[in-house]
ROTOR-710343 format. One line per 4 residues: their letters; for each residue x, y, z of C-alpha. Coordinates in steps of 0.02 Angstrom, whole numbers, plus 50000, padded with zeros to 5 digits. Example, Ala and Ser with C-alpha at 12.3 -4.5 7.8 and 13.67 -1.06 7.14 Angstrom:
2
as) 50615:49775:50390; 50684:49947:50357 .
***
This chain:
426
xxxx) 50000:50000:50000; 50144:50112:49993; 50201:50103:49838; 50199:50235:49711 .
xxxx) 50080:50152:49608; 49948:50144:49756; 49942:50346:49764; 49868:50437:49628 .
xxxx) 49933:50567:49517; 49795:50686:49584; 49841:50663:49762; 50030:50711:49728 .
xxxx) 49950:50880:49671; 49811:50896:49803; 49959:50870:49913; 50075:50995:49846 .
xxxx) 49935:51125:49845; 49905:51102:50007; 50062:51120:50059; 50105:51271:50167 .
xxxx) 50265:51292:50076; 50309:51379:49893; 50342:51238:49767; 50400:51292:49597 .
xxxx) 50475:51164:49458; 50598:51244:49352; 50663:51196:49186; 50838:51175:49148 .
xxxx) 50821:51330:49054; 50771:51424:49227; 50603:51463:49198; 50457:51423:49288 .
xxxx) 50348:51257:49232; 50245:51262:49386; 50181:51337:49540; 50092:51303:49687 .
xxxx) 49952:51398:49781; 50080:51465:49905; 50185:51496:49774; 50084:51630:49698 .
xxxx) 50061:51686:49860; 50252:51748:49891; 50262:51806:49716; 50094:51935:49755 .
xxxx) 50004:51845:49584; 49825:51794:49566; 49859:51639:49449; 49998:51533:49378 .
xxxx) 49991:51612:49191; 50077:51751:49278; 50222:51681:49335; 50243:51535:49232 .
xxxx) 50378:51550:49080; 50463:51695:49179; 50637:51663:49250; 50656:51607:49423 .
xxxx) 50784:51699:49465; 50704:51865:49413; 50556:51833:49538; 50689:51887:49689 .
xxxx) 50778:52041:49748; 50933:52095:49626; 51059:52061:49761; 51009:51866:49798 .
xxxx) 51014:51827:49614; 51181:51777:49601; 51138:51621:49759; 50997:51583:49657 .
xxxx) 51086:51537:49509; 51222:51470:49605; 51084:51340:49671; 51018:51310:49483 .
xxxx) 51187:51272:49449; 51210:51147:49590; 51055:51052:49567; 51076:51047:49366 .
xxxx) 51246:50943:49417; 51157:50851:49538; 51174:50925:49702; 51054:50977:49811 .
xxxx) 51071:51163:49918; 50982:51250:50055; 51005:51449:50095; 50928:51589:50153 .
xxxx) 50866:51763:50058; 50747:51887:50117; 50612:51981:49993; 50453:52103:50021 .
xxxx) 50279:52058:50003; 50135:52153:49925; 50116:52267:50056; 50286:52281:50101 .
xxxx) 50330:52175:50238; 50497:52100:50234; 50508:51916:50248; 50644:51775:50261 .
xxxx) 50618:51618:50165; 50755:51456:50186; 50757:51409:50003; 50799:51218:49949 .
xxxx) 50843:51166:49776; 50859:50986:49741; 50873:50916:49554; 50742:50819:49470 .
xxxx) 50760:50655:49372; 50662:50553:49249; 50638:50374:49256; 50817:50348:49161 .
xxxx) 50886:50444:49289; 50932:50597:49177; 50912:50771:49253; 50774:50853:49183 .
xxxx) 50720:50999:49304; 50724:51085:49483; 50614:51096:49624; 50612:51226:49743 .
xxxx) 50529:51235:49885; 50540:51397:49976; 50486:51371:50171; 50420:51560:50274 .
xxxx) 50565:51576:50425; 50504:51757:50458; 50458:51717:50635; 50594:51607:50662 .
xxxx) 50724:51749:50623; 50621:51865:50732; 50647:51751:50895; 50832:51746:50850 .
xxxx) 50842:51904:50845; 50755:51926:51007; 50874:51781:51089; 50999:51893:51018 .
xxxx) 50940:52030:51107; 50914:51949:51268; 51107:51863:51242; 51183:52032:51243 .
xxxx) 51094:52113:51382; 51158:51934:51492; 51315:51949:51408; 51325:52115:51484 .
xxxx) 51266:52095:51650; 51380:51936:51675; 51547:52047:51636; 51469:52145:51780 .
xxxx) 51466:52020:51874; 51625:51963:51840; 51738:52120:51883; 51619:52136:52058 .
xxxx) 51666:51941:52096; 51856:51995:52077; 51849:52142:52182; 51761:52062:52312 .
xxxx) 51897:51906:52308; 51963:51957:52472; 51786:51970:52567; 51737:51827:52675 .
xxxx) 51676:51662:52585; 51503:51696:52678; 51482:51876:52615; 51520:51823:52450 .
xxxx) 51405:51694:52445; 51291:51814:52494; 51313:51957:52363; 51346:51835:52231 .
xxxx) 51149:51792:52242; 51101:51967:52210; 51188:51962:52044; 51105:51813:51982 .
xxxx) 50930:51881:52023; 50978:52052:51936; 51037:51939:51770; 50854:51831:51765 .
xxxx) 50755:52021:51783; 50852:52075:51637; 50809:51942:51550; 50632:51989:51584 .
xxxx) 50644:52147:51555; 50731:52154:51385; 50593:52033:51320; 50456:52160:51386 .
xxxx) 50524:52300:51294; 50558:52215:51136; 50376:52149:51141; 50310:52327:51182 .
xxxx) 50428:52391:51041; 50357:52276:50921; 50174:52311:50975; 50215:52492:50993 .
xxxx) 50272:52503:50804; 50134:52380:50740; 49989:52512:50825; 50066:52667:50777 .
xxxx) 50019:52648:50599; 49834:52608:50670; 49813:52727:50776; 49876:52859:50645 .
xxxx) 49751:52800:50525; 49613:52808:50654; 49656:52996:50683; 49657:53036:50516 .
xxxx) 49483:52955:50489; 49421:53058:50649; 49484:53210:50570; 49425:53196:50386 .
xxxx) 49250:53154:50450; 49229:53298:50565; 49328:53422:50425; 49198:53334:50285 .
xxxx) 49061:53389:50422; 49108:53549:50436; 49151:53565:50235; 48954:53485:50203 .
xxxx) 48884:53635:50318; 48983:53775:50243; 48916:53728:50083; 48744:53699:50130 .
xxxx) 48762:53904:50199; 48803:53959:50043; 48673:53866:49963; 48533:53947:50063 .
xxxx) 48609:54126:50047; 48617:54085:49826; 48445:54038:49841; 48375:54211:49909 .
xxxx) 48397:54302:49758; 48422:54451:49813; 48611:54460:49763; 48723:54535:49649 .
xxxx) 48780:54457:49506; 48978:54498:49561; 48946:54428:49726; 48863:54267:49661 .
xxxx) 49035:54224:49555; 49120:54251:49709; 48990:54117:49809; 48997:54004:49651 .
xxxx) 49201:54015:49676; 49166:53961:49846; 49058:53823:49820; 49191:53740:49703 .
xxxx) 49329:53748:49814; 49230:53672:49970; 49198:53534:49836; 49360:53519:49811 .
xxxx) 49403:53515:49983; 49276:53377:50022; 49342:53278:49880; 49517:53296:49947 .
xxxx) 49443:53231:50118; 49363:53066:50038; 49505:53028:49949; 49611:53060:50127 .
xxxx) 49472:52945:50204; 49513:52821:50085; 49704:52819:50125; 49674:52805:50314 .
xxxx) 49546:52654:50272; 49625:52453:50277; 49564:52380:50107; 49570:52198:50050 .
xxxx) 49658:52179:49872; 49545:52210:49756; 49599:52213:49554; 49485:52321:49454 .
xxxx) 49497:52409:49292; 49584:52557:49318; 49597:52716:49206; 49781:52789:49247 .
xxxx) 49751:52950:49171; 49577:52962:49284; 49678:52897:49433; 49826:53045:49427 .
xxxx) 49694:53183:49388; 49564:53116:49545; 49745:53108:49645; 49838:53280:49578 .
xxxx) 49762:53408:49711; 49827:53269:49847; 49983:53241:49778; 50014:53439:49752 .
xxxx) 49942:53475:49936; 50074:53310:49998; 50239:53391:49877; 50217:53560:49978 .
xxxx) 50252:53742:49922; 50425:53728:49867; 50380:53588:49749; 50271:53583:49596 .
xxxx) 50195:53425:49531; 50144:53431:49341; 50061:53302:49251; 50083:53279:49059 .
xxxx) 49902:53234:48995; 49906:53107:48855; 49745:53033:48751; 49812:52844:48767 .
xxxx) 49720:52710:48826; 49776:52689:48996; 49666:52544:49069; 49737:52408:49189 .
xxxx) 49683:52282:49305; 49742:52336:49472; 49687:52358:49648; 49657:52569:49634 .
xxxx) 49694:52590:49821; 49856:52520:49773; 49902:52612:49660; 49849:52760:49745 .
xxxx) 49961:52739:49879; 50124:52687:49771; 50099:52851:49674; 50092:52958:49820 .
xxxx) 50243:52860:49897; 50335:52903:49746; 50291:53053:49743; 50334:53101:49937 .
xxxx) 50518:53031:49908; 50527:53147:49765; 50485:53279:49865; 50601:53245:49999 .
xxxx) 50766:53234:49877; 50714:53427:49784; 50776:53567:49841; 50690:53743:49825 .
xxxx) 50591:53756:49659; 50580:53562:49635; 50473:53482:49499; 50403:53318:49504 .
xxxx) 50321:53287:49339; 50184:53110:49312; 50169:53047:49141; 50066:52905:49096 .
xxxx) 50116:52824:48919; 50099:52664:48830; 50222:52532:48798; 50259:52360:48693 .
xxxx) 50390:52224:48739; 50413:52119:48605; 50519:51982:48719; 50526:51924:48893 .
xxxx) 50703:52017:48917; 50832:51976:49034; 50724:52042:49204; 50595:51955:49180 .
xxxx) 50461:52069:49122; 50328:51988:48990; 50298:52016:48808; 50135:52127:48786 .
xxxx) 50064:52290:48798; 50095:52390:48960; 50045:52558:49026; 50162:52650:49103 .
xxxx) 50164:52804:49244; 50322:52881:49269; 50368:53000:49416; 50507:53108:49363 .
xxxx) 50607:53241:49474; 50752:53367:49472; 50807:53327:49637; 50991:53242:49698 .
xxxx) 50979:53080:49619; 51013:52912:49662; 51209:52852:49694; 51212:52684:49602 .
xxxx) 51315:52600:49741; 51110:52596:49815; 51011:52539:49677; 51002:52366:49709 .
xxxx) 50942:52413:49916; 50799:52534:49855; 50662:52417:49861; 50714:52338:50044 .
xxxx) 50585:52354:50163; 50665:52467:50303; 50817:52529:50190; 50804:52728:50184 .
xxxx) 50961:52855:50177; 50828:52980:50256; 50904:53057:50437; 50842:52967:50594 .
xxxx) 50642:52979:50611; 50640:53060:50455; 50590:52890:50356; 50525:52726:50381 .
xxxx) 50599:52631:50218; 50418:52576:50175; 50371:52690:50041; 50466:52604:49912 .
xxxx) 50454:52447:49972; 50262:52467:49941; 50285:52524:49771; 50375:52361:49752 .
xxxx) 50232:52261:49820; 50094:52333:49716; 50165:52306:49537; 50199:52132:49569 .
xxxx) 50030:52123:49632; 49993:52191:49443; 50117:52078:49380; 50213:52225:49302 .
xxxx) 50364:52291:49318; 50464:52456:49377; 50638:52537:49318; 50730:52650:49407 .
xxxx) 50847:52781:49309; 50945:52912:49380; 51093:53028:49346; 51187:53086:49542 .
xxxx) 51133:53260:49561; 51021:53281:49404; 50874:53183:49456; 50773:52993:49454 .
xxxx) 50627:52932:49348; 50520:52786:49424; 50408:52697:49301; 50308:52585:49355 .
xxxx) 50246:52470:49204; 50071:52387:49220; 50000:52261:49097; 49862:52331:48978 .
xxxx) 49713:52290:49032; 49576:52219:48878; 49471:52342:48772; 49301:52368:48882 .
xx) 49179:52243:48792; 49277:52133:48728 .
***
């Protein structure tokens, strides 16, 4: 009953569906034959067409690609290999993953393929870092310990019994201790980004309140009749820009808001011009935001709340690297790929939207780091290392792609490229 033959082909792939793991077959070639649900998971896809045919290696970070195809290597001579990497998620939490890579065979024994199974360690390398933690606090208090033992060498062999219990008591409560305040760290960083949200929320709804009433006054006072016809241009002024204002304060409702991942069709062009009062309100006086209009058909299938909050990320780091008089310019364009080229990205048609600024630039010894959840070159409290990090996440979400170009003191261009989405009604 435990042969091979006793266990149907169907189970082996229930099984490996199940599985908690990421499972990916690759081809000799490096590219990706098949994936399972967890799979698609760490990759941020909704289905396998997405990530199948691309290369393996150009589904991680740029600076683990070089262990990855070290382990392709291995396994296409017939070893197998285990290592560690690290890569962000869709909304840009870091996580650590202990990779295997083992060859596969055929029946005549020939080497046809590789399996990898990636396995989640995040919480693993969390404790250790914690026991780390903890380790050096002990380590510390036990050299303490150590230089009082040795001064009190000449004390009686009762008092030093006696004092060397204190020690050991003061060790186990720092123990204690440390844990505590890495646990209230922890919670204390996780709630912060709550408990902002839930502020802004209060305070949109009570400014929309307030915004809804003003407008309602002027309402009443156009419908008297009894005014002039300058001072009804001046009301009718009024009246737009408290509608402005209470779109502004949806749109900020919508940013303080948690929302599942939803892909819609998504208008670009729509998206920057709903966004561009925001964006110009987020980029401050000393910075102007400009937005090329084009005509193109700019429809994807994205999450919009997403996107909404990769394109103001860009556009706050632009803001932070201009000077006085910066200009952050959007441009939404199309694009065709007539190849899967050497990163990965898929032959089709893409939209693209660009954010493009005259600030310091980018020094290419940091390129490859950009994208690292917590990486920032921002001053101390001054960043988080998140905002790119989520750019990352949402355009593999969209399966597209982004490329980074920048000249050191003349400026960076993001584009973020997003597959087209179909013609409506079709």
């Amino acid at each position: 009953m435990n042969s091979t033959q006793d266990f149907p082909d169907h189970r082996y792939r229930q099984v490996v569906e199940l599985s908690l793991d990421s499972i990916k077959e690759i081809a000799l070639d490096g590219r990706v034959r098949f994936v399972n649900a967890h799979g698609l998971a760490r990759v941020a896809s909704v289905d396998a067409a997405s990530v199948v045919g691309l290369p393996w290696v150009s589904l991680w970070p740029k600076r683990f690609r070089p262990r990855v195809r070290q382990a392709l290597a291995a396994a296409e001579r017939g070893e197998s290999q285990q290592f560690e990497t690290e890569c962000t998620n869709a909304d840009g939490q870091l996580l650590s993953w202990l990779v295997s890579t083992s060859p596969l065979r055929n029946a005549d024994g020939r080497i046809e393929g590789v399996l990898a199974v990636n396995r989640d360690i995040t919480e693993r390398r969390q404790s250790q870092q914690a026991l780390r933690t903890l380790n050096q606090t002990l380590q510390a208090r036990s050299e303490a310990t150590t230089r009082h033992d040795e001064q009190a060498a000449a004390a009686t062999h009762d008092q030093v019994r006696a004092e060397a219990q204190s020690p050991s008591i003061e060790v186990e409560l720092d123990i204690a201790r440390a844990a505590q305040r890495l646990a209230e760290r922890v919670a204390e960083r996780a709630q912060e980004g709550e408990a902002v949200g839930q502020l802004l929320a209060g305070v949109v709804h009570d400014l929309n309140n307030v915004l809804q009433t003003a407008g309602a006054a002027i309402d009443v006072v156009q419908s008297r009749g009894s005014i002039v016809e300058e001072d009804q241009k001046i009301l009718r002024m009024a009246e737009t820009a408290l509608q402005q204002g209470s779109v502004m304060a949806q749109r900020l409702l919508g940013f303080a808001r948690k929302h599942p991942y939803a892909p819609e069709r998504v208008e670009l062009n729509a998206l920057v011009a709903r966004l561009l009062p925001l964006l110009q309100q987020a980029a401050g006086a000393a910075v102007s935001v400009e937005w090329e209009t084009t005509t193109c058909d700019s429809a994807v299938l994205a999450d919009p709340h997403t996107l909404e909050r990769a394109l103001l990320n860009l556009v706050i780091n632009a803001r932070d690297v201009c000077a006085v008089r910066g200009r952050v310019c959007i441009t939404v364009a199309t694009r065709t790929l007539a190849d899967v080229d050497a990163a990965g990205r898929r032959a089709g048609d893409y939209v693209t939207l660009s954010v493009q600024d005259n600030g310091s630039g980018i020094a290419p010894e940091i390129c490859d780091q950009l994208f690292d959840a917590y990486f920032t070159t921002k001053p101390a409290g001054k960043g988080t290392g998140l905002g790119l990090a989520q750019v990352d996440g949402a355009v593999r979400q969209a399966d597209g792609y982004i490329e980074v170009q920048s000249v050191p003191g003349q400026g960076a261009c993001f584009t973020l490229g997003f597959p087209a989405a179909e013609p409506s009604g079709s």
